[in-house]
PDB file with SEQRES, HELIX, SHEET and CRYST1 records, atoms N, CA, C and O in Angstrom:
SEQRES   1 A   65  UNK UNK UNK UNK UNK UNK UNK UNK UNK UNK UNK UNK UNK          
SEQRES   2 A   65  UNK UNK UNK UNK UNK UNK UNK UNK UNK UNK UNK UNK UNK          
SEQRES   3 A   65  UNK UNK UNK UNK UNK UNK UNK UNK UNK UNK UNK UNK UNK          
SEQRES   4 A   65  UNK UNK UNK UNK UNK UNK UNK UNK UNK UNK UNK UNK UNK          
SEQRES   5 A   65  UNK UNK UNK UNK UNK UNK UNK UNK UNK UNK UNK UNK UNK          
HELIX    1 AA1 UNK A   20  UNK A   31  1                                  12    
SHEET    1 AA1 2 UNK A   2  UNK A   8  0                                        
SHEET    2 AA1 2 UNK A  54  UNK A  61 -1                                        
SHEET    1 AA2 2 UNK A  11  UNK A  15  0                                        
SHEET    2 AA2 2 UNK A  46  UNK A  50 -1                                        
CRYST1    1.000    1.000    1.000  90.00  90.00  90.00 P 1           1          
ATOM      1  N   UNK A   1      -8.786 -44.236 -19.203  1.00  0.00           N  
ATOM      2  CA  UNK A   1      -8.725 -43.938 -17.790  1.00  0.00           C  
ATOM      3  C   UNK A   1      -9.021 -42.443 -17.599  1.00  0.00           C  
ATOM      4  O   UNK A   1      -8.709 -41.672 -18.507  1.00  0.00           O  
ATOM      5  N   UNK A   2      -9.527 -42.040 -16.626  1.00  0.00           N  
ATOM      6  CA  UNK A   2      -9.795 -40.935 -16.283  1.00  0.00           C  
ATOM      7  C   UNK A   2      -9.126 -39.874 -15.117  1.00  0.00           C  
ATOM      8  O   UNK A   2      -8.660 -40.522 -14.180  1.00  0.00           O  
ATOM      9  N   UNK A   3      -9.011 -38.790 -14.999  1.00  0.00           N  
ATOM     10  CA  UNK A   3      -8.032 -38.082 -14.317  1.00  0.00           C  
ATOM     11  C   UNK A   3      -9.045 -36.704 -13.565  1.00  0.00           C  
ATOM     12  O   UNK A   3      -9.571 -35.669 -13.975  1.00  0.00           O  
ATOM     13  N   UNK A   4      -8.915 -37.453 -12.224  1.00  0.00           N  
ATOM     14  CA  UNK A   4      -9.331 -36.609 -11.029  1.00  0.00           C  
ATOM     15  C   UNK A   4      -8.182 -35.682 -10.585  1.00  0.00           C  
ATOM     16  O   UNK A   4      -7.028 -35.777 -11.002  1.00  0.00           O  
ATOM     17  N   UNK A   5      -8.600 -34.824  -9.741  1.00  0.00           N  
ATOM     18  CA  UNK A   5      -7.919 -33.801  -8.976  1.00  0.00           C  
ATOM     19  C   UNK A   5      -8.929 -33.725  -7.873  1.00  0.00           C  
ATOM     20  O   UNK A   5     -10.154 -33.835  -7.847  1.00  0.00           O  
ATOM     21  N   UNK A   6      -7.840 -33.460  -6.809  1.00  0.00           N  
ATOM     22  CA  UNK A   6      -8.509 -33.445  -5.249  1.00  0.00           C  
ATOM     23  C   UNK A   6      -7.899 -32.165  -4.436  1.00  0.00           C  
ATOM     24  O   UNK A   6      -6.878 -32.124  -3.749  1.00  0.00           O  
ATOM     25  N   UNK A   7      -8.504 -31.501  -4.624  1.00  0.00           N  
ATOM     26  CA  UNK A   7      -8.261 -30.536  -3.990  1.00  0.00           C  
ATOM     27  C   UNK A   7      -8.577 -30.690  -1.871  1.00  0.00           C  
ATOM     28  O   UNK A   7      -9.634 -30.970  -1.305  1.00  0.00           O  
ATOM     29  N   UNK A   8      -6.908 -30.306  -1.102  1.00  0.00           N  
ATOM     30  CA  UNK A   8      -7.421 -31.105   0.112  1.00  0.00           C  
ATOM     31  C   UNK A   8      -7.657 -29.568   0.503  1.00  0.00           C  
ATOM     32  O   UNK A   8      -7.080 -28.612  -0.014  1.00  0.00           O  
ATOM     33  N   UNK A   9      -8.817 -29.513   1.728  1.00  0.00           N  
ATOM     34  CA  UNK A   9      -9.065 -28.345   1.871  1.00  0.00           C  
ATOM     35  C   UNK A   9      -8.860 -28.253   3.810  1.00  0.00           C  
ATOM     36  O   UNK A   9      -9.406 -28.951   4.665  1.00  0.00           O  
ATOM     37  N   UNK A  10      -7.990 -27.253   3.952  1.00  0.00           N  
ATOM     38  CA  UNK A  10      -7.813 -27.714   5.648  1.00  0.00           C  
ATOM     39  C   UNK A  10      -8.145 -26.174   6.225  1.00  0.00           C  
ATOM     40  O   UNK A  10      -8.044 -26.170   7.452  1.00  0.00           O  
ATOM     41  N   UNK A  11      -8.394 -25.289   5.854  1.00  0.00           N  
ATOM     42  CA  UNK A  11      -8.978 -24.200   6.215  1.00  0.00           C  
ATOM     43  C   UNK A  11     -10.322 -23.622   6.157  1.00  0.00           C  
ATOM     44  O   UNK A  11     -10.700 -23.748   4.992  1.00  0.00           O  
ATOM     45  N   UNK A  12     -11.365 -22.957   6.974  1.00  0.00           N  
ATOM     46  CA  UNK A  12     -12.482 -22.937   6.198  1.00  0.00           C  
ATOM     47  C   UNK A  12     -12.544 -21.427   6.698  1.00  0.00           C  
ATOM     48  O   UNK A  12     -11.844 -21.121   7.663  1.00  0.00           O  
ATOM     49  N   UNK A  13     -13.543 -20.235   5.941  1.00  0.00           N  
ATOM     50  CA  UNK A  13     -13.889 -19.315   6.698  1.00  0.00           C  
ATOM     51  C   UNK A  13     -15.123 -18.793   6.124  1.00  0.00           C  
ATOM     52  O   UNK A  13     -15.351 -18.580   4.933  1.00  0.00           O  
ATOM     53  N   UNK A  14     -16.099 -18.565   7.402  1.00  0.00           N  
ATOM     54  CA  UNK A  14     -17.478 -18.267   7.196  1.00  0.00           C  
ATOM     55  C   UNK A  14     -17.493 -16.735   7.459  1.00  0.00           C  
ATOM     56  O   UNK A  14     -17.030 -16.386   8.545  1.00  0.00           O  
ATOM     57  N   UNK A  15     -17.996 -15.689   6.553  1.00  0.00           N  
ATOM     58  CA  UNK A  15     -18.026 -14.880   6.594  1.00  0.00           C  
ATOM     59  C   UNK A  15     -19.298 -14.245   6.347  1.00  0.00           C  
ATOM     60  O   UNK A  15     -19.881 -14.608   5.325  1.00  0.00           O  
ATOM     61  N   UNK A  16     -19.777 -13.483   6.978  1.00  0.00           N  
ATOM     62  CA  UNK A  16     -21.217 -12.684   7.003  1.00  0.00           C  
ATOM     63  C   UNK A  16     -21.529 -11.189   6.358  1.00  0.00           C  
ATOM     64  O   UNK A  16     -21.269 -10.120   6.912  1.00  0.00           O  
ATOM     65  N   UNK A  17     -21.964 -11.310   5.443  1.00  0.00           N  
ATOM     66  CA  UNK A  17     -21.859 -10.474   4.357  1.00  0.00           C  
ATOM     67  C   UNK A  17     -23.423 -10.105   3.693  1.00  0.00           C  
ATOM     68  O   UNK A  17     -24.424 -10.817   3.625  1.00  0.00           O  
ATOM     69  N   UNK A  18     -23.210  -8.800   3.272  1.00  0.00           N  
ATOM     70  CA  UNK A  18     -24.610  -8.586   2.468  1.00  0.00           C  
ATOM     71  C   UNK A  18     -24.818  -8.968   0.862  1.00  0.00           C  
ATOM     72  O   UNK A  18     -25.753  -9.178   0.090  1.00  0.00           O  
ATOM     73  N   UNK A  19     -23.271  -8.923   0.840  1.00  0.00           N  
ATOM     74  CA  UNK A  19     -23.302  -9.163  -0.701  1.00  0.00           C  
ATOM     75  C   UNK A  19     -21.619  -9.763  -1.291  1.00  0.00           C  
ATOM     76  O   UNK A  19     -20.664  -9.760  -0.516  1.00  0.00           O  
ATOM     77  N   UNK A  20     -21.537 -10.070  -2.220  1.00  0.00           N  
ATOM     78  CA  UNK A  20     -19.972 -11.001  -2.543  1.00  0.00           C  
ATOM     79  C   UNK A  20     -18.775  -9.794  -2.390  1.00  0.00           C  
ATOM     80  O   UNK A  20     -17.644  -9.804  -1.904  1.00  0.00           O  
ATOM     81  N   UNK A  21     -19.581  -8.779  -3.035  1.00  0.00           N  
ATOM     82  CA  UNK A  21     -18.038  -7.722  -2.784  1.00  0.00           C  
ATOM     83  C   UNK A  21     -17.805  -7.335  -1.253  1.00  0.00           C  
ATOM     84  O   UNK A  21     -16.706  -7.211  -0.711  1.00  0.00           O  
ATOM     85  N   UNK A  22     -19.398  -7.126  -0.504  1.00  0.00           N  
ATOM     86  CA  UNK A  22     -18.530  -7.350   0.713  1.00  0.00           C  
ATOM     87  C   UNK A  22     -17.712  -8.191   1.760  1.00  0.00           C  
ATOM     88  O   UNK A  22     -16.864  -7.979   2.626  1.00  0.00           O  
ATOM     89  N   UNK A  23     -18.386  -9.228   1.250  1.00  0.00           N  
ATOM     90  CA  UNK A  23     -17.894 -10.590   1.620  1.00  0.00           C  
ATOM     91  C   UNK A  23     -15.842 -10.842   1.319  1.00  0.00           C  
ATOM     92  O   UNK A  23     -15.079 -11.477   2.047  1.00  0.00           O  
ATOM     93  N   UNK A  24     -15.502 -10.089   0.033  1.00  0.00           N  
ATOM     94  CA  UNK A  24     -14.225 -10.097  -0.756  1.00  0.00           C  
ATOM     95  C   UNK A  24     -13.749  -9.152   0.842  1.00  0.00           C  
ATOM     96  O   UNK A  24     -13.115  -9.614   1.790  1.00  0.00           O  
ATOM     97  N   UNK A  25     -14.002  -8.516   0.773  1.00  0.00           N  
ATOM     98  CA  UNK A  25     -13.480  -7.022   1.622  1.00  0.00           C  
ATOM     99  C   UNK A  25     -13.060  -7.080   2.875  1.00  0.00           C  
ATOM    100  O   UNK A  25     -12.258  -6.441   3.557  1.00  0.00           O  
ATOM    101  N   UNK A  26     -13.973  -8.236   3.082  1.00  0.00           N  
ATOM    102  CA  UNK A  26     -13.550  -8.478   4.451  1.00  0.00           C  
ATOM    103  C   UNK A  26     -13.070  -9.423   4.700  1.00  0.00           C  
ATOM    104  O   UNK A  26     -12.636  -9.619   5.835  1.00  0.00           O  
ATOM    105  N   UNK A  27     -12.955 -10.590   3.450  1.00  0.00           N  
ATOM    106  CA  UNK A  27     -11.463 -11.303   3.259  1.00  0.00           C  
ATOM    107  C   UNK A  27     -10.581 -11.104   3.080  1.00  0.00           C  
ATOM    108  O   UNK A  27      -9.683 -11.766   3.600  1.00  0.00           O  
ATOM    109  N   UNK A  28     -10.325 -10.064   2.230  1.00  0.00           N  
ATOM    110  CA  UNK A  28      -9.282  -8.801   2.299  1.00  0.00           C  
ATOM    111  C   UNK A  28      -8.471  -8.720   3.674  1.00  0.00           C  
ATOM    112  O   UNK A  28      -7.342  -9.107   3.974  1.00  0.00           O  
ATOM    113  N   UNK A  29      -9.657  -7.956   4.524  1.00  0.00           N  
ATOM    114  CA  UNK A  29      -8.716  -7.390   6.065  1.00  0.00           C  
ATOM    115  C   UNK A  29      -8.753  -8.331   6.636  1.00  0.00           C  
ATOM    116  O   UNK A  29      -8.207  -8.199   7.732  1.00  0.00           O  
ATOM    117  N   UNK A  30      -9.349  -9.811   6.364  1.00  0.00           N  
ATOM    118  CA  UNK A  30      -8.726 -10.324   7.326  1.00  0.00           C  
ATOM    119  C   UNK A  30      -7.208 -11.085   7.348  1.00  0.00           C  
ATOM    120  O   UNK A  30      -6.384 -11.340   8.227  1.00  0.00           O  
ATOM    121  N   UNK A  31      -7.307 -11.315   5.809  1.00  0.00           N  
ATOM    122  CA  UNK A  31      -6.284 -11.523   5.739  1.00  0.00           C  
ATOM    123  C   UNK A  31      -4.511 -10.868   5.948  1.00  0.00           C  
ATOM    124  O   UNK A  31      -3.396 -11.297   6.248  1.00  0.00           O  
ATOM    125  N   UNK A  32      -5.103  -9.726   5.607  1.00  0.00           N  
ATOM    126  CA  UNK A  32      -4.383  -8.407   5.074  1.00  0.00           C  
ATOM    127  C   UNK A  32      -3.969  -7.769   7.077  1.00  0.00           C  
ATOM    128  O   UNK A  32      -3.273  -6.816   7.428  1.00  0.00           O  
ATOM    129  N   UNK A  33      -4.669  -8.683   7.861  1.00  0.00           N  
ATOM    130  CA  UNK A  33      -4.699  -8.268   9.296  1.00  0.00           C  
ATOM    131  C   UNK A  33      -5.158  -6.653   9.669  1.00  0.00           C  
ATOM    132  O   UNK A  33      -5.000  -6.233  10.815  1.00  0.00           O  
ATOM    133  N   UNK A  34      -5.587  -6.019   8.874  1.00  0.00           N  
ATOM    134  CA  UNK A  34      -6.562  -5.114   8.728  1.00  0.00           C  
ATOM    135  C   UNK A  34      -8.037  -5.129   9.298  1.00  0.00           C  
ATOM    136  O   UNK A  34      -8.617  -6.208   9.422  1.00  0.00           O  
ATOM    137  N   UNK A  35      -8.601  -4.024   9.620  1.00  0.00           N  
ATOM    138  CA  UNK A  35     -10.165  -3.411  10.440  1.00  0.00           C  
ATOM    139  C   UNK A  35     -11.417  -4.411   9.583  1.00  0.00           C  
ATOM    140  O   UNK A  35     -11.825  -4.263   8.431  1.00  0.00           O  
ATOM    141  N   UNK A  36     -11.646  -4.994  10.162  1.00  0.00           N  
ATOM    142  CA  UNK A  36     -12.876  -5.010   9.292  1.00  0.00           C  
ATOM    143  C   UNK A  36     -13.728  -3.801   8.616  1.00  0.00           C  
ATOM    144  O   UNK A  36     -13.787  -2.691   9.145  1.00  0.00           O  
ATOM    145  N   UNK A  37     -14.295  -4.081   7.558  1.00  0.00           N  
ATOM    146  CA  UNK A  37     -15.079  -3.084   7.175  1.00  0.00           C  
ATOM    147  C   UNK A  37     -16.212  -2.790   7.604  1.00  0.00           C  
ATOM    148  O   UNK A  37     -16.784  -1.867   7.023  1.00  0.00           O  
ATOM    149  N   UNK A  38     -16.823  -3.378   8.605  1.00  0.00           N  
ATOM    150  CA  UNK A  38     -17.765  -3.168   9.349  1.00  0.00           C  
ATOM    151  C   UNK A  38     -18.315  -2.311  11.094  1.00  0.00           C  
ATOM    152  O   UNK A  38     -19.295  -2.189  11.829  1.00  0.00           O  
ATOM    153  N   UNK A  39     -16.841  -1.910  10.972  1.00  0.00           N  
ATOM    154  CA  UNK A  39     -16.315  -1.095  12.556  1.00  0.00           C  
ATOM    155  C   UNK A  39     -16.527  -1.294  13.435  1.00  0.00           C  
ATOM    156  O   UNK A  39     -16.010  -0.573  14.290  1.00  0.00           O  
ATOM    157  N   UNK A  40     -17.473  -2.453  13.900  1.00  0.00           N  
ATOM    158  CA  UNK A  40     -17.799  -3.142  14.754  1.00  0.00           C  
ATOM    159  C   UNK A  40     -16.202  -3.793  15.760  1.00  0.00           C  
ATOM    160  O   UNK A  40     -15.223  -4.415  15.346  1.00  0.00           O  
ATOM    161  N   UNK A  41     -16.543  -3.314  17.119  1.00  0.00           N  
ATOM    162  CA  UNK A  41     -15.165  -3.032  17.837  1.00  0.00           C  
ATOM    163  C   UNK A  41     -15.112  -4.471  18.092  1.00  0.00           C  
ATOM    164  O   UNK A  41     -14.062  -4.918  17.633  1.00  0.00           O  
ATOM    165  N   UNK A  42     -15.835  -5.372  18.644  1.00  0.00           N  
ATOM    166  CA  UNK A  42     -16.152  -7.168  18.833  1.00  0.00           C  
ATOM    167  C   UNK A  42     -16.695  -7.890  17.408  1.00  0.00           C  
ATOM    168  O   UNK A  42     -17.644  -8.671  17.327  1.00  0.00           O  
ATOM    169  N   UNK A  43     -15.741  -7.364  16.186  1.00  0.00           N  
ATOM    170  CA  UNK A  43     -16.208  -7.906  14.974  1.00  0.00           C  
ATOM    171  C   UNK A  43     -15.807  -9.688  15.190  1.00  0.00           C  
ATOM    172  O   UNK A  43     -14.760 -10.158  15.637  1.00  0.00           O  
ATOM    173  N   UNK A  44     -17.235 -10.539  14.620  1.00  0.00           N  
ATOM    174  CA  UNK A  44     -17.822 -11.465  14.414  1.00  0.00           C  
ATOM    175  C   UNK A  44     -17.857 -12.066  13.110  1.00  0.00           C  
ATOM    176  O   UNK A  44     -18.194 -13.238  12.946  1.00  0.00           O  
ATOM    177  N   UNK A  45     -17.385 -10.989  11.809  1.00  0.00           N  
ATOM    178  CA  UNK A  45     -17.953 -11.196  10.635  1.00  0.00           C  
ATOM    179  C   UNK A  45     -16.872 -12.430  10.086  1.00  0.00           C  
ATOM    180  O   UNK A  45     -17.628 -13.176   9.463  1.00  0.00           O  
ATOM    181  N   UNK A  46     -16.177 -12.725  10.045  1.00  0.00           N  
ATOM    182  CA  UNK A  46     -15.237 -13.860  10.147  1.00  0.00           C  
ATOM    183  C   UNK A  46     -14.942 -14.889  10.363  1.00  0.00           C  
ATOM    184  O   UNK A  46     -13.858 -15.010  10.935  1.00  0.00           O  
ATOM    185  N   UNK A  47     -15.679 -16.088  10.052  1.00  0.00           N  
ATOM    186  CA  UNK A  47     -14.948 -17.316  11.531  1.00  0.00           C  
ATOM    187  C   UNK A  47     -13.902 -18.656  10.872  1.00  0.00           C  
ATOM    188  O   UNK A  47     -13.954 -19.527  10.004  1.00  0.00           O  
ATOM    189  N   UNK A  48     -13.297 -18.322  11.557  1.00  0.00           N  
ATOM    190  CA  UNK A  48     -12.070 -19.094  11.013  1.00  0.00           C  
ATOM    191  C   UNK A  48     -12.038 -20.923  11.943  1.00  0.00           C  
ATOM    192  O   UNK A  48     -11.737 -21.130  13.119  1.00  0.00           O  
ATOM    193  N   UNK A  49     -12.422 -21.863  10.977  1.00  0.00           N  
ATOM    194  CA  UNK A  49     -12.123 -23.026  11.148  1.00  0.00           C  
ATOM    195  C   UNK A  49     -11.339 -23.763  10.755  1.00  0.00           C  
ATOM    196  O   UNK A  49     -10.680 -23.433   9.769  1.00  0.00           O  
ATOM    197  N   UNK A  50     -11.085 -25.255  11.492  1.00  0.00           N  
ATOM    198  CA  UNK A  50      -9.742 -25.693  10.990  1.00  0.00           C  
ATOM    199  C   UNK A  50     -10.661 -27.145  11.008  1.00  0.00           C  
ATOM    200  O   UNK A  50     -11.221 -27.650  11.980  1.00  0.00           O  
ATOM    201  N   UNK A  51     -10.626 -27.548   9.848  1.00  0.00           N  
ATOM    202  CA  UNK A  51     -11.276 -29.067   9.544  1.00  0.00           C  
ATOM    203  C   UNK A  51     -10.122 -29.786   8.145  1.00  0.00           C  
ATOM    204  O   UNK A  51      -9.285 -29.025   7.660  1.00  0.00           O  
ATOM    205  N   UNK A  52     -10.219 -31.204   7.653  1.00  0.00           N  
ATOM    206  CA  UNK A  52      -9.794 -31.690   6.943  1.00  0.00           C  
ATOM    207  C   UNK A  52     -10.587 -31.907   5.542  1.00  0.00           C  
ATOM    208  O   UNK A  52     -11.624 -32.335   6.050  1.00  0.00           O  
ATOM    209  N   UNK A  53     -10.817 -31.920   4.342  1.00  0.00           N  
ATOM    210  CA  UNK A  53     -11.867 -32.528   3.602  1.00  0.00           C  
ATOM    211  C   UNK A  53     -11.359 -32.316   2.153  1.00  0.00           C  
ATOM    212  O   UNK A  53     -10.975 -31.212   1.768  1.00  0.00           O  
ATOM    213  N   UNK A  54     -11.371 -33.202   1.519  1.00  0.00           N  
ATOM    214  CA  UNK A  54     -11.088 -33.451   0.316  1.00  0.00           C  
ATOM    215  C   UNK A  54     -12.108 -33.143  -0.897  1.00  0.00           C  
ATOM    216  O   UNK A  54     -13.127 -33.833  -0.886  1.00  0.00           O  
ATOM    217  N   UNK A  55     -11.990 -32.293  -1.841  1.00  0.00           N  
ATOM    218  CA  UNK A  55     -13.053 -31.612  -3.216  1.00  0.00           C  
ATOM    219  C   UNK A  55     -12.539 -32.654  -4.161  1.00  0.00           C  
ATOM    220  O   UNK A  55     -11.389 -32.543  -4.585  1.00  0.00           O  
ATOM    221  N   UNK A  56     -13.411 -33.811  -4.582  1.00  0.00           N  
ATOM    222  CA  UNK A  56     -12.887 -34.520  -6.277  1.00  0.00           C  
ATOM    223  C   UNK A  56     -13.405 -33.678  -6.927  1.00  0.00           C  
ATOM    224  O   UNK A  56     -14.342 -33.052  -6.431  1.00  0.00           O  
ATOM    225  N   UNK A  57     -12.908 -33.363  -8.397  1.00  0.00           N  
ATOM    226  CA  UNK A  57     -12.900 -32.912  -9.554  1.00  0.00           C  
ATOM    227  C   UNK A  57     -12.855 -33.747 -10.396  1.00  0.00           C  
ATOM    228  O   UNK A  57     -11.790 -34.354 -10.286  1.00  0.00           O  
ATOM    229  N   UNK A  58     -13.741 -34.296 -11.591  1.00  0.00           N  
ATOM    230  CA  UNK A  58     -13.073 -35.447 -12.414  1.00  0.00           C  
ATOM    231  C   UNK A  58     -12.566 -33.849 -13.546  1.00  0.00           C  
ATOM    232  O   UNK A  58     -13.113 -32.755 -13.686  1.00  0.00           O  
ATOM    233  N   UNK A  59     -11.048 -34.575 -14.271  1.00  0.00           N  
ATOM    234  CA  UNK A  59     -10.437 -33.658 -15.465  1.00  0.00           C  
ATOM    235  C   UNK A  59     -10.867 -34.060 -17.016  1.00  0.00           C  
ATOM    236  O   UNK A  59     -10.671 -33.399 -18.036  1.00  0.00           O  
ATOM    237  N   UNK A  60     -11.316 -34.957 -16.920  1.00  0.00           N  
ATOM    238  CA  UNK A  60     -11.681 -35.851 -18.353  1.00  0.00           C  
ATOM    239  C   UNK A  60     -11.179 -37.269 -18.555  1.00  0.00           C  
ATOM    240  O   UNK A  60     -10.748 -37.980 -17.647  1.00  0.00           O  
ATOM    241  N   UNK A  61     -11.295 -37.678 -20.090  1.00  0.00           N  
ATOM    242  CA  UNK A  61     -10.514 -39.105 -19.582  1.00  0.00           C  
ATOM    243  C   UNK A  61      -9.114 -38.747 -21.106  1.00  0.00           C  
ATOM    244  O   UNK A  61      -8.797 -37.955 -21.994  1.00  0.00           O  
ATOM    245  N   UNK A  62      -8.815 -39.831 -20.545  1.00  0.00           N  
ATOM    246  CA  UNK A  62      -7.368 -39.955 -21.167  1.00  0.00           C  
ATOM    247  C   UNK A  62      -7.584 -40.514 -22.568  1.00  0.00           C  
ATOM    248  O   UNK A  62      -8.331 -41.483 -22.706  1.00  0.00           O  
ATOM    249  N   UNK A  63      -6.935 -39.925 -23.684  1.00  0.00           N  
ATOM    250  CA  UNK A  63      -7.346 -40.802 -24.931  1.00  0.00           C  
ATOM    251  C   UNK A  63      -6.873 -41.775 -25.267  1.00  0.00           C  
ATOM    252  O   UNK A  63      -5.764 -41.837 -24.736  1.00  0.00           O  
ATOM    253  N   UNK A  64      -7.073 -42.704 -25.922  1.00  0.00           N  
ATOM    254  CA  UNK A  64      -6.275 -44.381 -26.080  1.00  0.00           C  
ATOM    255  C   UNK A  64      -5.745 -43.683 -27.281  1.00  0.00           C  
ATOM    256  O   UNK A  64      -5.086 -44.715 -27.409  1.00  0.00           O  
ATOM    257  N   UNK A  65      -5.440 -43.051 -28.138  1.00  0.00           N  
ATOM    258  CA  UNK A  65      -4.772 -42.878 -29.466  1.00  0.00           C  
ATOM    259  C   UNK A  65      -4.021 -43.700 -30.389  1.00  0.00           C  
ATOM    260  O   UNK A  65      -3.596 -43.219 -31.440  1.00  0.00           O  
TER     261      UNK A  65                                                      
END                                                                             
């Protein structure tokens, strides 16, 4: 038999970035409820959704031993 994991995922956030570290940075403040790093006073770089959706993973299978 084999052994999945499901990761349920109920948060999503799209973030607009030039590159992954900035992308980190400004997951950072947003989380952190901190400026964006982009100083933009109507910052956009962020968007926070709320959806349901489930990630399978298979883990391997189980050995009969």
């Amino acid at each position: 038999m084999k052994t999945y994991e499901m990761a349920v995922v109920t948060q999503v956030l799209t973030i607009q970035a030039n590159t992954q570290e900035e992308a980190e940075a400004k997951y950072d403040a947003y989380f952190n409820e901190d400026e964006c790093p982009c100083n933009a006073e109507d910052c956009e770089c962020v968007e926070d959704t709320e959806d349901c959706y489930h990630i399978t993973t298979e883990k391997g299978e189980e050995s009969n031993d």
